[in-house]
C-alpha positions in Angstrom: -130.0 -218.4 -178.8 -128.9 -215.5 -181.0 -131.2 -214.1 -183.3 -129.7 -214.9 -187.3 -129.0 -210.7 -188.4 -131.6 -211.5 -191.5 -134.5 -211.3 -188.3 -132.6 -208.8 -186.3 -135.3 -206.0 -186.9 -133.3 -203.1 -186.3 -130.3 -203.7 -188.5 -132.4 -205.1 -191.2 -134.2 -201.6 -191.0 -130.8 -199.5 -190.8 -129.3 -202.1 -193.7 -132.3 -201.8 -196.1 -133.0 -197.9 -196.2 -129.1 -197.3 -196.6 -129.1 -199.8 -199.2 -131.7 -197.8 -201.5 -129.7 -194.4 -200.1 -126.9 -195.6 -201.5 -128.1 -196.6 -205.1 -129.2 -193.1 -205.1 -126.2 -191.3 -204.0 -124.0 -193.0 -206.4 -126.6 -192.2 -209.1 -125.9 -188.4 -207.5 -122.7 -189.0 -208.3 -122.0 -190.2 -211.6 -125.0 -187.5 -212.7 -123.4 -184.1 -210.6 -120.3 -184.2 -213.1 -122.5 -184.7 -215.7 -124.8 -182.0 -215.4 -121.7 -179.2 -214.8 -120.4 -180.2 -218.0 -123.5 -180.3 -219.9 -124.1 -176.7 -218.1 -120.6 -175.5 -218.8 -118.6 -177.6 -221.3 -115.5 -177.6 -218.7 -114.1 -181.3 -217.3 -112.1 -178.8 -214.9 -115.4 -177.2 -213.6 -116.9 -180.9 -213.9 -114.4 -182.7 -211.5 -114.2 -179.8 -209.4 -118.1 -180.8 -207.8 -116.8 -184.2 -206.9 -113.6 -182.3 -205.2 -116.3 -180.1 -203.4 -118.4 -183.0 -202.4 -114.6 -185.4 -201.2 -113.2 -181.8 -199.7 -116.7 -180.8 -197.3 -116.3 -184.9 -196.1 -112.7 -184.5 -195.1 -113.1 -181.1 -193.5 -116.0 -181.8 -191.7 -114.7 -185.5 -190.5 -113.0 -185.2 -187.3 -115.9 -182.7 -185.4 -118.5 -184.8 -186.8 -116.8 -188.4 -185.2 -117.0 -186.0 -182.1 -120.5 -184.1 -182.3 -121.8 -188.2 -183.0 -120.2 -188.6 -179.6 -122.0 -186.1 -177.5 -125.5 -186.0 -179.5 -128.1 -188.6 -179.9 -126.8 -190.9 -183.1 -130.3 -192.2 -184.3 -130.8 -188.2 -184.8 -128.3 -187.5 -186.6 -128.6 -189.9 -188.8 -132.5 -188.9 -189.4 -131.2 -184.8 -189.9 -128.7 -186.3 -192.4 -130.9 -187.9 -194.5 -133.4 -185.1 -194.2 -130.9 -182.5 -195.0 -129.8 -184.2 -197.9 -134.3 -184.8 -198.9 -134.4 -181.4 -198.8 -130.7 -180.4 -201.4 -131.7 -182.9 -203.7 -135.5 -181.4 -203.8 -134.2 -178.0 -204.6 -132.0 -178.8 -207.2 -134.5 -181.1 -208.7 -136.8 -177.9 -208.6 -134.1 -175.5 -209.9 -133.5 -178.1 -212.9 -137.3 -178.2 -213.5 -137.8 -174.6 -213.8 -134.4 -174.1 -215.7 -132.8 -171.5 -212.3 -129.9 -173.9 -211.6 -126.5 -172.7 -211.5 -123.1 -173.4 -210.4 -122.6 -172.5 -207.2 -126.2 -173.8 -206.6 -125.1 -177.4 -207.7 -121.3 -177.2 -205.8 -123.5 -176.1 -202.9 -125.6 -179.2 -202.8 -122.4 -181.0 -203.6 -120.9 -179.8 -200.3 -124.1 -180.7 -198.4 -123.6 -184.1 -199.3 -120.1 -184.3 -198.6 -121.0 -183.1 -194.6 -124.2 -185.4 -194.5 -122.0 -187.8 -195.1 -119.0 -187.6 -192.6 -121.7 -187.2 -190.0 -123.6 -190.0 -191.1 -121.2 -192.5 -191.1 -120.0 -192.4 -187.9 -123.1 -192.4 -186.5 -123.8 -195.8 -188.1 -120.5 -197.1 -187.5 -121.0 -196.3 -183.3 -124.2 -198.1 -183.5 -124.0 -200.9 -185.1 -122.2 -203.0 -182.0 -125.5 -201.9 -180.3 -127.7 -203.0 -182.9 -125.7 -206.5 -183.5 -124.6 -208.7 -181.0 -120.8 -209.0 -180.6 -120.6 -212.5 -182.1 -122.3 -211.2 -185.5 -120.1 -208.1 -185.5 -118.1 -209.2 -188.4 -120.9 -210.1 -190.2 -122.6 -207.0 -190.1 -119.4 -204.8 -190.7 -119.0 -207.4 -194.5 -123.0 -207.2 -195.1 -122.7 -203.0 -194.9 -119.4 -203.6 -197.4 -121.5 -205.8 -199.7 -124.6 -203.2 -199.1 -121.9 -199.9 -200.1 -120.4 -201.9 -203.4 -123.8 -203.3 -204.9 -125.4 -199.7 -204.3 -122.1 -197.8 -206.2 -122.4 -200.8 -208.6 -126.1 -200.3 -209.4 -125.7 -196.5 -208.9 -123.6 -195.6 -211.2 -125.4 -197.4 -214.1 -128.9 -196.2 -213.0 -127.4 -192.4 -212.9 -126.1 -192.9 -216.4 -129.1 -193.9 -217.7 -131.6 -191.4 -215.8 -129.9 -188.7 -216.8 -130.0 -189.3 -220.5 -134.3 -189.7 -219.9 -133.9 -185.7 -218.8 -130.9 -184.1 -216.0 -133.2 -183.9 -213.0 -134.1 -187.4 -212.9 -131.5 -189.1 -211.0 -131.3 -186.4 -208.4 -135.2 -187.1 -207.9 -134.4 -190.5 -207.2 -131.8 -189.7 -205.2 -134.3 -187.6 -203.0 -137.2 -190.6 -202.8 -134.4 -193.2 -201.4 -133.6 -190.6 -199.0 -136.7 -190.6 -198.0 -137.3 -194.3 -197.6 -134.2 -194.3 -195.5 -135.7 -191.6 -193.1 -139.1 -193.1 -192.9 -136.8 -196.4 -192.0 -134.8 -194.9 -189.4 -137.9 -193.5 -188.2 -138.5 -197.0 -186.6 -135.0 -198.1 -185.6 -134.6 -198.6 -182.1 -130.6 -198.1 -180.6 -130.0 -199.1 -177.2 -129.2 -196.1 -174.9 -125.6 -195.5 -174.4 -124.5 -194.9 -171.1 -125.0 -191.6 -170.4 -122.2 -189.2 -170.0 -122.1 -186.2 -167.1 -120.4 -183.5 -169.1 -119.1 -183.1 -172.5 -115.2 -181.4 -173.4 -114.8 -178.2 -175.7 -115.3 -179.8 -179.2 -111.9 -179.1 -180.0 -110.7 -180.8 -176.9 -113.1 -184.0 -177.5 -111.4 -184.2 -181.1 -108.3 -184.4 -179.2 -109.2 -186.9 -177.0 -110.1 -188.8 -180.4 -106.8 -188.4 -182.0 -104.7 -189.3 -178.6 -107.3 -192.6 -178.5 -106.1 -193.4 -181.8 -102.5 -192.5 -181.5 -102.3 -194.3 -178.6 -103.3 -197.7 -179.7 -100.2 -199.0 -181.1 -102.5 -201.3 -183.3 -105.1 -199.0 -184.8 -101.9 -196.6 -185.1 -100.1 -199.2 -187.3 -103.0 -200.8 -189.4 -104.0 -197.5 -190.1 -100.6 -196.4 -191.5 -100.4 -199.6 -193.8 -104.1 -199.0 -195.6 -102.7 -195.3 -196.0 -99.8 -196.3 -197.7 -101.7 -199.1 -199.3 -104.8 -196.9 -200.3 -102.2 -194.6 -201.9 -100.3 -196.6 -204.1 -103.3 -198.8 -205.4 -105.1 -195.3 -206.4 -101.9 -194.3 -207.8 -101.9 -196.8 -209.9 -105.6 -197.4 -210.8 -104.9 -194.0 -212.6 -101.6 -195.2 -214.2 -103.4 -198.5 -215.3 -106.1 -196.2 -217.1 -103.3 -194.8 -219.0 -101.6 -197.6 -219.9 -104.5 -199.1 -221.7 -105.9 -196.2 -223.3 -102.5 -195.5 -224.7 -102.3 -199.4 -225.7 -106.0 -198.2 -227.7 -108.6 -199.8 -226.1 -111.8 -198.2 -226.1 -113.8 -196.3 -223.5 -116.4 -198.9 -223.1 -114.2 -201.6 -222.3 -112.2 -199.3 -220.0 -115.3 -198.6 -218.0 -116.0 -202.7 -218.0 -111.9 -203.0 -216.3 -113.3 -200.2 -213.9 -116.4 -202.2 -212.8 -114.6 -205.6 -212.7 -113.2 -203.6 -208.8 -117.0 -203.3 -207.7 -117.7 -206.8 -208.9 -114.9 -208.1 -207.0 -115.9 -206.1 -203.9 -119.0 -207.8 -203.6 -118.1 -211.1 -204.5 -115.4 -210.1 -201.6 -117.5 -209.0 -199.3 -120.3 -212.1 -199.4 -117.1 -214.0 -198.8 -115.8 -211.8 -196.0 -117.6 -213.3 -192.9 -116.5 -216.8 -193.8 -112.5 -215.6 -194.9 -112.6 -214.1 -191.8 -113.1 -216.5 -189.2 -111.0 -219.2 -191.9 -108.0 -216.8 -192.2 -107.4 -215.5 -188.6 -106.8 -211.8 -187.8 -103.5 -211.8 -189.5 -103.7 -213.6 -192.3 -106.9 -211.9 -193.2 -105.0 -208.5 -193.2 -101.6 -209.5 -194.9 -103.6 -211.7 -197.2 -104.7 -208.6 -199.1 -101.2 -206.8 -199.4 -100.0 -209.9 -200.8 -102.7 -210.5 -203.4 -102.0 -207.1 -204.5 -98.0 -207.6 -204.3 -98.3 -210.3 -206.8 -101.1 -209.4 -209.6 -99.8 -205.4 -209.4 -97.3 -206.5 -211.7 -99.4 -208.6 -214.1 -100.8 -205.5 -215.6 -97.4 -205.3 -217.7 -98.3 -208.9 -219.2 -101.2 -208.3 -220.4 -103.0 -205.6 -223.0 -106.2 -206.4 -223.0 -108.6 -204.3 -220.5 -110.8 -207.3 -220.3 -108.1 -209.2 -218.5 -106.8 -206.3 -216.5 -110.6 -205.9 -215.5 -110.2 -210.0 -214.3 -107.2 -208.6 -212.6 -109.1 -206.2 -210.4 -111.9 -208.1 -209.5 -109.3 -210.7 -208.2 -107.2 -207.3 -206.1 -110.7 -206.3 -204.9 -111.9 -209.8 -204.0 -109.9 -210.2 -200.5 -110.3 -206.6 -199.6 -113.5 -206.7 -197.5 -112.1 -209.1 -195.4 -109.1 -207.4 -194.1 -111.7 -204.3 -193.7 -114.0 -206.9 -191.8 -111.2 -208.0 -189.7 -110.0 -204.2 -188.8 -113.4 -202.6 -188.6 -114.7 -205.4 -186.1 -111.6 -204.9 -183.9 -111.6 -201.5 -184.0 -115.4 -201.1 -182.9 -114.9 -204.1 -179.6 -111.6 -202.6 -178.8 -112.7 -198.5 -178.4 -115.2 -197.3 -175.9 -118.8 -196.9 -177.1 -118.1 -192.8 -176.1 -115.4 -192.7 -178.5 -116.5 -194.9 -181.2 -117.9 -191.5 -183.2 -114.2 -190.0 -183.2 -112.3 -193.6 -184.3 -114.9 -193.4 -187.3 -114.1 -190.0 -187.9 -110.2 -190.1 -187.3 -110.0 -193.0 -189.8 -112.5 -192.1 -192.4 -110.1 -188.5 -192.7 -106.9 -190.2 -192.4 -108.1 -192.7 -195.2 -110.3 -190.4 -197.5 -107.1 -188.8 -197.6 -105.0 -191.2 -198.9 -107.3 -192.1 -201.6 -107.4 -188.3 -202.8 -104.0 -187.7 -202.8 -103.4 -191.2 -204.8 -104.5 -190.0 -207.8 -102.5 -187.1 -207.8 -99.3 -189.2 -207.1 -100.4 -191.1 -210.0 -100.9 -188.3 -212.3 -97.3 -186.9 -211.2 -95.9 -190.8 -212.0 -97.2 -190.6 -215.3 -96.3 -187.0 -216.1 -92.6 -187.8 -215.5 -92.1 -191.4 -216.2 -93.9 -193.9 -219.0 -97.0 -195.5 -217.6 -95.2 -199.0 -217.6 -92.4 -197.4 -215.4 -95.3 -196.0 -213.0 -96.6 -199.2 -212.7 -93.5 -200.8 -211.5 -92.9 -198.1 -209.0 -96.7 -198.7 -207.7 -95.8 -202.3 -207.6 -92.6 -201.6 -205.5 -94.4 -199.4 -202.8 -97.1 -202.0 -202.0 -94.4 -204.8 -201.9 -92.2 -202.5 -199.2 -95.6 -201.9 -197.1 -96.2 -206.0 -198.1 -93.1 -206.9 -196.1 -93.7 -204.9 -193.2 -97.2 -206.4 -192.8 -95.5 -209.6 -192.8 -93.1 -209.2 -190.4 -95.0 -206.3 -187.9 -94.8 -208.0 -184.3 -97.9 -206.0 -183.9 -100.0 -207.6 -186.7 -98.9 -210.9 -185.9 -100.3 -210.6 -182.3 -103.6 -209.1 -183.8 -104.9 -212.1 -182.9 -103.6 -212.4 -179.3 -105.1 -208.7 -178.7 -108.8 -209.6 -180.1 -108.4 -212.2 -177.6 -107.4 -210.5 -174.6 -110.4 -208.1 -175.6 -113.1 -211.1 -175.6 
């Protein structure tokens, strides 16, 4: 009999220390921007941290999916989380004694960003030895549940402790770090089988891209969420526009904002039942076509309320096309290069959703936001219809099965 994942010891651990980690990082988050601009009085100086933080991530992505598969993963995971204890300390203690500075805060910005791209993998190769393969899925929607509630509570927590006085959300930051260590301190990860010799780093991140490139299935998932991830960033931007130019207020476009991250979560507590209901397929084109069909919508309606309604219903099916890929992608790729596929397709992604924004911005430079929105609408109906009608989506099913 298998063991329900609410009594499986080690992912609870692993689950519940990233769940307080990542309240605190988004409270890092939201407060970084806030404290260059209260430092400097420049939004181009402000924005620039979180470029710093999203550029270290990217850069650092594809050796880090490989150094998590030559090097112990629980470790890495514990240096992360103490690397990132011992930024946040120092820039709580610069802020304390009134030392901080610029390149001080972009510093610990960038130390973030790498903690990250070699934490993730790590978690993401050890969670199908932590779960068994039956409660894969699950897992994969509980850490999407566990990564919107924290941004959800995070951002609102950071808001608040920073107004109390600037150092206090990095100081939380730094004690859920520290719960998370002292959790992973006791998690327990089945040895991997172990592996005679390792490549040249650069050579193992080849290996990583030609395992990738070579299945014609991750190959082709992966270039739909690029194109996908593109256009909906594109025109999250574009939407922004439209309804500040149609005078709604900043607090009720922040509420539109959140309505994503309450959809996400709703989504995501929904994901492990959509996903066995749906079918591989179905689960993934489900998404494009939500999206094909409410993209539009925005023109019908002005008020930011209802475009808010309108997200959390874009956001809602989401998680279960990211259950649906994840879980495949984990069974389907060799526990040695797990590390890399998490690291190939968190760069290839992560850069998709930076360069969105910019292709938004450019759309709404040159053309009226209502015009951007339409051209957004067209590019996710094109990569809509090819979803549909993609012999290799259609078998997804057929090729989980041949995997079981």
């Amino acid at each position: 009999m298998t063991t329900s994942l609410a009594r499986n010891r080690n992912y609870t651990l692993l689950w519940g220390g990233q769940a307080l980690a990542e309240v605190g990082f988004s409270a890092s988050m939201l407060a970084l921007p806030l404290l260059v601009l209260v430092l400097t009085g420049s939004p181009v100086l402000s924005g620039l941290v979180l470029t710093v933080d999203a550029t270290a991530q990217l850069l650092v992505g594809l050796p880090a999916g490989a150094l998590v598969d030559r090097w112990d993963r629980r470790r890495i995971m514990l240096c992360c989380e103490a690397v990132q204890v011992v930024a946040l300390g120092g820039l709580v203690v610069a802020l304390w004694v009134d030392a901080v500075t610029i390149a001080h805060i972009m510093a610990v910005a960038a130390v973030l960003g790498v903690c990250r791209a070699l934490f993730e993998p790590a978690e993401d190769a050890c969670l199908p030895r932590l779960v068994p393969e039956s409660q894969l899925a699950t897992a994969v929607a509980m850490n999407s549940a566990r990564s919107s509630l924290g941004q959800m509570a995070g951002t609102a927590l950071g808001g608040v402790l920073f107004a109390v006085t600037r150092w206090l959300p990095f100081l939380v930051d730094m004690v859920t770090h520290v719960v998370a260590f002292v959790a992973l301190l006791f998690l327990r990860v089945p040895p991997s089988a172990p592996v005679e010799s390792h490549p040249h780093l650069l050579r193992s991140i080849g290996q990583g891209l030609r395992w990738v490139w070579s299945r014609r299935e991750i190959r082709v998932t992966a270039l739909c969420a690029v194109v996908l991830n593109l256009f909906f960033t594109a025109f999250y931007l574009v939407v922004i526009v439209l309804v500040k130019d149609q005078g709604e207020s900043a607090g009720a476009i922040g509420v539109m904002a959140a309505m994503l991250g309450v959809g996400g979560v709703l989504g995501a507590l929904a994901a492990p039942f959509l996903h066995r209901v749906l079918g591989p397929h179905r689960s993934i084109a489900s998404v494009f076509w939500v999206l094909t069909l409410l993209v539009p919508c925005a023109l019908l309606v002005e008020s930011a309320y209802l475009i808010g309604v309108l997200f959390a219903l874009m956001a809602f099916l989401a998680p279960t096309a990211n259950t649906t890929i994840s879980t495949h992608q984990l069974l389907l790729t060799p526990d040695e290069l797990r590390g890399r596929l998490s690291g190939v397709m968190g760069v290839v992604v992560g850069t998709a959703g930076a360069i969105g924004p910019l292709v938004g911005g450019a759309l709404t430079e040159t053309l009226s936001a209502r015009t951007a929105v339409v051209v957004c609408a067209v590019g996710i109906a094109l990569v809509t219809v090819f979803v549909t009608l993609s012999p290799t989506l259609r078998a997804y099913g057929k090729i989980q099965e041949e995997k079981a």
